[in-house]
C-alpha positions in Angstrom: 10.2 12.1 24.5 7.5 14.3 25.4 4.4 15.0 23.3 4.3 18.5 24.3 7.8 19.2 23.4 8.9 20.6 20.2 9.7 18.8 17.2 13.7 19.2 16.7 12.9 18.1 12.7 10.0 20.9 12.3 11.0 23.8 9.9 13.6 22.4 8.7 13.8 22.6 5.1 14.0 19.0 3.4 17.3 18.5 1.1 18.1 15.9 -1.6 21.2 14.5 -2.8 20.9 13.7 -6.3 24.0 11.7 -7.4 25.5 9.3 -10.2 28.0 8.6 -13.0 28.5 10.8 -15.6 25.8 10.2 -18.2 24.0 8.6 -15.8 20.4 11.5 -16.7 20.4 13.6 -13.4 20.2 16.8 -15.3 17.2 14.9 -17.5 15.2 13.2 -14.5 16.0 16.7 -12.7 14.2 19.0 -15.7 11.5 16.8 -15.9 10.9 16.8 -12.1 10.8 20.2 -12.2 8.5 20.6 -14.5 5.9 18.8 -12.0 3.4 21.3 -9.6 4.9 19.7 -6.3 8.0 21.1 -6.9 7.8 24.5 -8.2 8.9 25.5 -5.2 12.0 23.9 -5.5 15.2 25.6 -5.0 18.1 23.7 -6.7 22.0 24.0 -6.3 23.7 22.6 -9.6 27.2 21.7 -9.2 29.2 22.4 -12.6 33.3 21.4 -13.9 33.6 24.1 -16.5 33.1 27.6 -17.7 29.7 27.3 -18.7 26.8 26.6 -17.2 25.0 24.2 -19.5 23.2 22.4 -16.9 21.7 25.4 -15.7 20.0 26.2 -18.9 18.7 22.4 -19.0 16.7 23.5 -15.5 16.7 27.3 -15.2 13.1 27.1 -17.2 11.6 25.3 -14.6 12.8 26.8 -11.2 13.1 30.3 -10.4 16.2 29.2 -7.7 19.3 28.0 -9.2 22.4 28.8 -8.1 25.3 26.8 -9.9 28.6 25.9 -8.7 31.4 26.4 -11.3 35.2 25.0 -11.6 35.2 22.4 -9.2 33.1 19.6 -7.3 31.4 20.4 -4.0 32.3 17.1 -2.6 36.4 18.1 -2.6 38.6 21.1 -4.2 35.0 23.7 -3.8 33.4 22.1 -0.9 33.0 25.4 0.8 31.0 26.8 -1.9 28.0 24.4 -1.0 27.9 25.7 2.4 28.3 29.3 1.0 25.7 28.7 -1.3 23.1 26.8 1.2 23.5 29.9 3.8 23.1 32.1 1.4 19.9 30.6 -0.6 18.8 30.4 3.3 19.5 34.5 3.7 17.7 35.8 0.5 14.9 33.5 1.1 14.4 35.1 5.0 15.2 38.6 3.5 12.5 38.3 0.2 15.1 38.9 -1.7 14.1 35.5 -3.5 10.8 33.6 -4.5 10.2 31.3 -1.3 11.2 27.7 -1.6 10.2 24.8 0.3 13.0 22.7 -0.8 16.1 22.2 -1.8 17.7 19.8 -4.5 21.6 19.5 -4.8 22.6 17.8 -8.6 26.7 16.5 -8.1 29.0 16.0 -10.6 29.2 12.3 -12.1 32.7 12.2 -10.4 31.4 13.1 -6.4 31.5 10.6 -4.0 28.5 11.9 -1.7 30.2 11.2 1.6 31.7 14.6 2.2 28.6 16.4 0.8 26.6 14.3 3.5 29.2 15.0 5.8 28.8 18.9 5.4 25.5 19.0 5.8 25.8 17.4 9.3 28.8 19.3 10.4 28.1 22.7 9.4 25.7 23.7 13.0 24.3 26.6 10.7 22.9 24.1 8.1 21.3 21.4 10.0 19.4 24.1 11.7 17.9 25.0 8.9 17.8 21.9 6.0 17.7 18.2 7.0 18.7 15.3 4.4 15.9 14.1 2.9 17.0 11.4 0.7 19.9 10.3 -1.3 19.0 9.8 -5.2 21.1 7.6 -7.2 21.3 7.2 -10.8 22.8 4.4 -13.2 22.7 4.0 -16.7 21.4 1.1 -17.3 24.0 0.1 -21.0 27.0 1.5 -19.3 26.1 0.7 -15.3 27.8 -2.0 -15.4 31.0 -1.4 -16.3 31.1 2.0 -14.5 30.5 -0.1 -11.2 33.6 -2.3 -12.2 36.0 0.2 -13.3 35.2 2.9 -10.8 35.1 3.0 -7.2 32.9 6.8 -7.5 30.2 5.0 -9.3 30.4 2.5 -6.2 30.1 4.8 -3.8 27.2 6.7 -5.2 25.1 3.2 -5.3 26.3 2.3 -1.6 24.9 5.7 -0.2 22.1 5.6 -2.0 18.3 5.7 0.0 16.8 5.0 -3.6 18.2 3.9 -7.5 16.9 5.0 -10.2 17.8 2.9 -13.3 17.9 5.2 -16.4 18.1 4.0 -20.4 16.6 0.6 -19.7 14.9 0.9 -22.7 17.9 1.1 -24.6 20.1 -1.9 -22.6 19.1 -5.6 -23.2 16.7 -7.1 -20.6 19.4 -9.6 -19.2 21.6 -7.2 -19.0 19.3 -5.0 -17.2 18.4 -7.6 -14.4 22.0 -8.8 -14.1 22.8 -5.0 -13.3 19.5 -4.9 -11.2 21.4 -8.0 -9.0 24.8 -6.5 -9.0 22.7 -3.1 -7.7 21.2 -4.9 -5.1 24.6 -6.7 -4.0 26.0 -3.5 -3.3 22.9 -1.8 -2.0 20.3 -4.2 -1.0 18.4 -1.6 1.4 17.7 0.8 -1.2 14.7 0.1 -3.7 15.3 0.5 -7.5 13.0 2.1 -10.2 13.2 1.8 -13.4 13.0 5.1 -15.3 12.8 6.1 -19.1 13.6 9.6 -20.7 13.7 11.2 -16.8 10.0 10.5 -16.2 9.6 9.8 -12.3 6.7 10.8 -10.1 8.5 13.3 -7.0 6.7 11.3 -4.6 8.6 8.3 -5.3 11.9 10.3 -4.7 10.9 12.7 -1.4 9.6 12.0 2.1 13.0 9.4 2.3 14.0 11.1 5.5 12.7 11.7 8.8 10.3 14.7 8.8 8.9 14.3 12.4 9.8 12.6 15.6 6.0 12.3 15.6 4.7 10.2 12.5 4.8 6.6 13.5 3.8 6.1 9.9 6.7 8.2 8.4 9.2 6.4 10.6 8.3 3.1 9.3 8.7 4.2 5.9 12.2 6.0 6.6 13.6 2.9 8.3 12.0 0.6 6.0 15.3 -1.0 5.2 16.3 -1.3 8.9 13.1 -3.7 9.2 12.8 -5.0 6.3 16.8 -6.0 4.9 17.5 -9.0 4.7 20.4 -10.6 7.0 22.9 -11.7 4.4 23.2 -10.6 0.9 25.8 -13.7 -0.3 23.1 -14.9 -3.1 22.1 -11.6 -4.2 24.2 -11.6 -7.6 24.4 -15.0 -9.6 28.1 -14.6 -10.7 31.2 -13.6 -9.4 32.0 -9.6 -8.6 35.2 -8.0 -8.7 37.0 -7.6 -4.8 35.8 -4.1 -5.2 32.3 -4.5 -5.5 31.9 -7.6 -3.7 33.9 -6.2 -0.5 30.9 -3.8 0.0 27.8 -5.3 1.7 24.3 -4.8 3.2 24.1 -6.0 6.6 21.2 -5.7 8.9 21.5 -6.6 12.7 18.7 -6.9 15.0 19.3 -6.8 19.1 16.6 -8.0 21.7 18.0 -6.6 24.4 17.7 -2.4 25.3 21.1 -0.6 24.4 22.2 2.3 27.2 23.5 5.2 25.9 27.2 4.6 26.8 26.7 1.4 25.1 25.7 2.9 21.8 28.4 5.3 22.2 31.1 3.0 23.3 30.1 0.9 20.3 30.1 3.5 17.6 33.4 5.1 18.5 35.3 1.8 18.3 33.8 1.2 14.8 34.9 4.4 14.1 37.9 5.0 15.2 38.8 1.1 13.4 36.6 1.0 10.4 35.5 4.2 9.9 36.1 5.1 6.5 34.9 1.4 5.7 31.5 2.3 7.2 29.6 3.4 4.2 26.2 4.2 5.5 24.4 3.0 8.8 20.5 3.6 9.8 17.8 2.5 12.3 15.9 2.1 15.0 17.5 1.7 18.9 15.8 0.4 21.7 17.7 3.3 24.3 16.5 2.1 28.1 13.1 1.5 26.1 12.4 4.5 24.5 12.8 4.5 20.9 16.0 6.6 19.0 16.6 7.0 15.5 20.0 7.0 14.3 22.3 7.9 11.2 25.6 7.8 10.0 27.9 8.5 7.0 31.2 6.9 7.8 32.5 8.9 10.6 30.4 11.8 11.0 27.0 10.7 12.6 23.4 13.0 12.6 22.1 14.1 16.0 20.1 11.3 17.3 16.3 11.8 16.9 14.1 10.1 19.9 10.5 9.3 18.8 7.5 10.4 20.7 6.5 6.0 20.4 7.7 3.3 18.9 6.4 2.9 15.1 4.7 -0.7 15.8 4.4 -3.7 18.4 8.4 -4.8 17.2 10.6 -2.9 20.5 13.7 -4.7 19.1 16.6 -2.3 17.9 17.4 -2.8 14.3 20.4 -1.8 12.5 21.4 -1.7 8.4 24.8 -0.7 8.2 26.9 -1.2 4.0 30.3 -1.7 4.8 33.4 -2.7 2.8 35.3 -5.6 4.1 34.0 -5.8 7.4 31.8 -8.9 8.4 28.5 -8.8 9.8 29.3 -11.5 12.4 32.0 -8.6 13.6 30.3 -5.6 13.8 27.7 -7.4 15.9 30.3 -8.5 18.6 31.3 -5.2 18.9 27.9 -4.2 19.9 27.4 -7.4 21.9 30.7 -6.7 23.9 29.8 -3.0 24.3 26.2 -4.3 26.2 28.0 -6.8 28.3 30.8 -4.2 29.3 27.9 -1.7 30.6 26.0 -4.9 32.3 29.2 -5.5 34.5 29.3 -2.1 35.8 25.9 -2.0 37.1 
């Protein structure tokens, strides 16, 4: 990339998912965070099932911007309105028609899978000119966690996505029980980090700055794909007793390559994934060694964000490294693919 070019992440307003089960505290941990200097310039888009807005009277004290979403979740039967909504924050804030913000913070229902919210974000050309993800925020309850995560594929799904946990009620929930959940967590997610967190109380700088701000902080890079280099191969010993097929189908798996990747390798490798596993193909993130130059990359099941090329690679390490979470798909698999895809593009040289 060059230096004197300009950054395709600059001005774009920075956007956090806020998910988990119903119960879970988002509306809590959100009023609190709110309250906090950093982020009273916060706009925040509350999605509501119901008449009445009651989350929007648990925040509306503490941010000037809240628009809520009512009848529906934005994830499925009112998945438009988020757009609608996100353009239109957008429009009043370019107009003065509302106080400026300098980001934005989107609460889901305790029922909303966060794929499709993600995946609206991405596709919608109007939005990611203007907001980038910054960081998926998931909650659990630490006495019902548990069981949510064995009875219900949503709560799953919101742990899988997740770029940081945040373990609510641990005061109330027996410390075994705690840790065990803490293991099952990390079975299911073991890329994301999780906090503890009592009566809401988080610092925001433990849950902003998750995404890619700049193609030009080596620093920031490292912390974004700190999972990529980080995550451990294999995540077999990661609970100490048996979960159910649901939850143990879904894995962490990182994959490092010492050879450089061409782009019709990448490509040719993603879209067979894809097109065979792609609704298995949870969450994927990292760092690819492109004809040595160095490419970030994302994806949310099918629908993949623009790749970002760095002006330098973040350290010494020029491997590419991979963390995909999956359901049912071996590691051993998904790294043949890419393996094949390099040796079809070496023949044709």
């Amino acid at each position: 990339m060059n230096p004197g070019s300009s950054d395709p992440m600059a001005g774009r307003f920075p956007l956090t998912l806020v998910t988990g089960f119903l119960g879970s505290g988002k509306t809590t941990m959100l009023a609190r965070m709110l309250t906090h200097p950093s982020m009273r310039n916060a706009a925040v888009v509350i999605n509501e099932i119901g008449e009445i807005g009651i989350d929007h009277d648990l925040v509306s004290f503490s941010s000037e911007n809240v628009s809520v979403l009512a009848n529906g979740c934005i994830c499925c039967t009112v998945r438009t309105d988020l757009q609608e909504t996100l353009r239109e924050l957008f429009g009043q804030r370019r107009a003065g028609a509302i106080p400026d913000f300098d980001r934005v913070m989107v609460e889901t229902t305790g029922l909303a899978d966060p794929a499709p919210v993600v995946q609206t974000l991405l596709s919608d050309t109007m939005l990611a000119a203007h907001f980038r993800l910054d960081g998926i925020i998931t909650l659990v309850d630490a006495v019902n966690g548990g069981q949510q995560l064995e009875e219900f594929p949503q709560a799953v799904k919101q742990v899988a996505l997740a770029d940081r946990i945040l373990l609510t009620k641990t005061d109330l929930a027996a410390p075994d029980d705690t840790a065990s959940l803490e293991r099952a967590l990390q079975a299911v997610n073991a890329s994301a980090a999780v906090l503890r967190v009592q009566h809401g109380q988080v610092e925001p700088a433990q849950l902003t700055g998750l995404g890619l701000a700049s193609t030009r902080l080596s620093a920031q890079a490292l912390s974004f794909l700190g999972a990529a280099l980080d995550a451990p191969d294999d995540q077999d010993d990661a609970e100490d007793k048996p979960l159910r097929p649901h939850l143990q189908d879904i894995r962490t798996m990182s994959l490092r390559f010492d050879e450089p990747f061409t782009w019709p390798a990448i490509t040719g490798a993603m879209e067979m994934l894809t097109a065979l596993r792609g609704p298995d193909m949870l969450r994927m993130k990292g760092i690819l060694n492109v004809e040595g130059d160095p490419v970030v990359v994302q994806c949310v099941q099918h629908i993949f964000h623009p790749a970002v090329p760095l002006d330098r690679w973040p350290d010494e390490n020029r491997q590419s490294r991979l963390v995909f979470i999956m359901r049912a798909v071996e590691p051993t698999v998904v790294e043949a693919v890419f393996n094949a895809a390099q040796a079809l593009v070496r023949n044709v040289r």
